[in-house]
N, CA, C and O of each residue as an XYZ file, in Angstrom:
224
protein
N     115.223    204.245    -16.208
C     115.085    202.831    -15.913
C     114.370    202.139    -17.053
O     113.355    202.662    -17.515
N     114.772    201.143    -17.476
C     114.138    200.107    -18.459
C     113.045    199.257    -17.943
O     113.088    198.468    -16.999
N     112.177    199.516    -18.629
C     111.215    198.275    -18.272
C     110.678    197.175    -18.666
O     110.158    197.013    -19.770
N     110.781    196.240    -17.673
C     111.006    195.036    -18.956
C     109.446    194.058    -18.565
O     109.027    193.922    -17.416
N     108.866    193.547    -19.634
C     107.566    193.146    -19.725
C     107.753    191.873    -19.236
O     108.808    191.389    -19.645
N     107.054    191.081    -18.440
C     106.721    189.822    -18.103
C     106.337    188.982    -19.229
O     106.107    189.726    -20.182
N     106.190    187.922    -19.498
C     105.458    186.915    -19.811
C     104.385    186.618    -18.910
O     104.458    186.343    -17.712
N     103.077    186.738    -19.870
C     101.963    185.787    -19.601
C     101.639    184.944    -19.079
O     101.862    184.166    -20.007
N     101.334    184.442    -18.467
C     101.064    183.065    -17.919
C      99.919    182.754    -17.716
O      99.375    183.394    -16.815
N      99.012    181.604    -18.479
C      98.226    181.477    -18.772
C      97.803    179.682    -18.016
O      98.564    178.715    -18.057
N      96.889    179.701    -17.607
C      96.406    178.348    -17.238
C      94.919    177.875    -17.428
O      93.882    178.526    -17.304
N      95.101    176.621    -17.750
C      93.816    176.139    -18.435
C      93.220    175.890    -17.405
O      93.559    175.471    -16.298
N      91.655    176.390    -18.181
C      90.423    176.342    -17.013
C      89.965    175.267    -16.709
O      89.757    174.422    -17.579
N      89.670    175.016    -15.281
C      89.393    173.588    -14.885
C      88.184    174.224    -13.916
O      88.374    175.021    -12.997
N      86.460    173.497    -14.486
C      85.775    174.094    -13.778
C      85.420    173.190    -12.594
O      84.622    173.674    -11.791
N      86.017    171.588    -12.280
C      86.684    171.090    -11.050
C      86.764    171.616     -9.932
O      86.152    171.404     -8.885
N      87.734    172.478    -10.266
C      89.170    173.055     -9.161
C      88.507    174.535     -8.543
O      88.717    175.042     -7.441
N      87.670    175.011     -9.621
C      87.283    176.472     -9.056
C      85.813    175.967     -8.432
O      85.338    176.965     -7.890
N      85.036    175.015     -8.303
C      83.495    174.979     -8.024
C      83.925    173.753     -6.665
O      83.928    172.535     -6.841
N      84.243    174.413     -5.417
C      84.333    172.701     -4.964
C      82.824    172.375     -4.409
O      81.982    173.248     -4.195
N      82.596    170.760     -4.184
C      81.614    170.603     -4.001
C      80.681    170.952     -2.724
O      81.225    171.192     -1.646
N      79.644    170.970     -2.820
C      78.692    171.445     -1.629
C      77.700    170.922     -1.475
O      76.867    170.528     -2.291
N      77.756    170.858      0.439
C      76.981    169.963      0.855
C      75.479    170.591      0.677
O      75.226    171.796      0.680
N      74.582    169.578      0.528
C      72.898    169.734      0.119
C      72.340    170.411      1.815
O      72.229    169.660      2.784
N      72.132    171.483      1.865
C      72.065    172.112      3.577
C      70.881    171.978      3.741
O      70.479    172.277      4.865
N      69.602    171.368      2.476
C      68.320    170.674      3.572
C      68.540    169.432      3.099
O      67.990    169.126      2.041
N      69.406    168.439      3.800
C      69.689    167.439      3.798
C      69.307    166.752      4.615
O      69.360    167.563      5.539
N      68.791    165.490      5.243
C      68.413    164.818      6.195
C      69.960    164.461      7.099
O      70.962    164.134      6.463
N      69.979    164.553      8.332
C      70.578    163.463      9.585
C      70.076    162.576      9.958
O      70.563    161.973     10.914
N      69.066    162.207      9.433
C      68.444    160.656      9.479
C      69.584    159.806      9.437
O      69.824    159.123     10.433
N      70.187    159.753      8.624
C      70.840    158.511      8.570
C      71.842    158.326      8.921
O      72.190    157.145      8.900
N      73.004    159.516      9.507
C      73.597    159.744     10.198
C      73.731    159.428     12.025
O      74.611    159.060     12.804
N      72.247    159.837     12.093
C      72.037    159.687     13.729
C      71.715    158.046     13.591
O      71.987    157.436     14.626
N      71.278    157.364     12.691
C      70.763    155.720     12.538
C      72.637    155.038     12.755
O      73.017    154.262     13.631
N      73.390    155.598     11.754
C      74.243    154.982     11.976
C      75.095    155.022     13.692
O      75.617    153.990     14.113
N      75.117    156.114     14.387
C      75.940    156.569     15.325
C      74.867    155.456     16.386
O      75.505    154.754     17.171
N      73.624    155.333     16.405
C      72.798    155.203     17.305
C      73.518    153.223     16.946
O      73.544    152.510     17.949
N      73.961    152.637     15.722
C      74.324    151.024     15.856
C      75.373    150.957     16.290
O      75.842    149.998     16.903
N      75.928    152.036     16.019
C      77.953    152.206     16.675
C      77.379    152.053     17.996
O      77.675    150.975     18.513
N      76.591    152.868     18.747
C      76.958    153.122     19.798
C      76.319    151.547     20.625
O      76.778    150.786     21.477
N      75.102    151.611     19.861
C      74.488    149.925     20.388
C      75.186    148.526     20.514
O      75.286    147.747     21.462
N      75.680    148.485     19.087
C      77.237    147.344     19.319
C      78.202    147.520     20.473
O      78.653    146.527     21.044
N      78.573    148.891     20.877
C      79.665    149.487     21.727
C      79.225    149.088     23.011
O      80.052    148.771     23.867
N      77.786    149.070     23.276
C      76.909    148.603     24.497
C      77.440    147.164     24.734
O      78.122    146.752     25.672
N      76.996    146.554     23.736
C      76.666    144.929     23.648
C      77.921    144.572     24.283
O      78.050    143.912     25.314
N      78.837    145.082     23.556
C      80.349    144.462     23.238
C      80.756    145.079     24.452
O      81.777    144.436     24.700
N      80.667    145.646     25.082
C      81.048    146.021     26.715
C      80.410    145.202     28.067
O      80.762    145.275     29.244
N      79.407    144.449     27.478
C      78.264    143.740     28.459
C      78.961    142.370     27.888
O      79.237    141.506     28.720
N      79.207    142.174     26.745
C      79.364    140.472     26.901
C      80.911    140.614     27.396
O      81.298    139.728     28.159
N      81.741    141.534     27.075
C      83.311    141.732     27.857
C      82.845    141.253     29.018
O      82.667    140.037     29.095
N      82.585    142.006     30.028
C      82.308    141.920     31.144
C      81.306    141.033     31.883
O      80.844    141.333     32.984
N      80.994    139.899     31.194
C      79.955    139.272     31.560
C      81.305    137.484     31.415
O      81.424    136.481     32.118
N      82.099    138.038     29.968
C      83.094    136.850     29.752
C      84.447    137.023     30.690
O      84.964    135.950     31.001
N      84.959    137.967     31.083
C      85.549    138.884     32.289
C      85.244    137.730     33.060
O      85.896    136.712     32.824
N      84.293    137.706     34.019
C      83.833    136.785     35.017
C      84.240    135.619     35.453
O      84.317    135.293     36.638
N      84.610    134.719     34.173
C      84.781    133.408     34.174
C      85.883    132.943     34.259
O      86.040    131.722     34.259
């Protein structure tokens, strides 16, 4: 049997593509729980004046 050699294949290094990024794991949820806590406060409001304009 003959054996026949491949070609090379070669690709340029991209240190991008091989390092993906990572999250900082002593990171604060401070500001996370601040934001969820105005979502959820608007979500309040805006359900009380519905239902308060509902009425009329």
């Amino acid at each position: 049997m003959a054996t026949s050699e491949r070609p090379l294949v070669v690709y340029p290094n991209s240190t991008a593509a091989e390092q993906p990024l990572k999250a900082n794991p002593s990171g604060s949820f401070g500001p996370v729980i601040a934001v969820v806590a105005v979502i959820l406060a608007l979500t309040v409001a805006a359900c009380i004046i519905g239902h308060f304009c509902a009425r009329r």
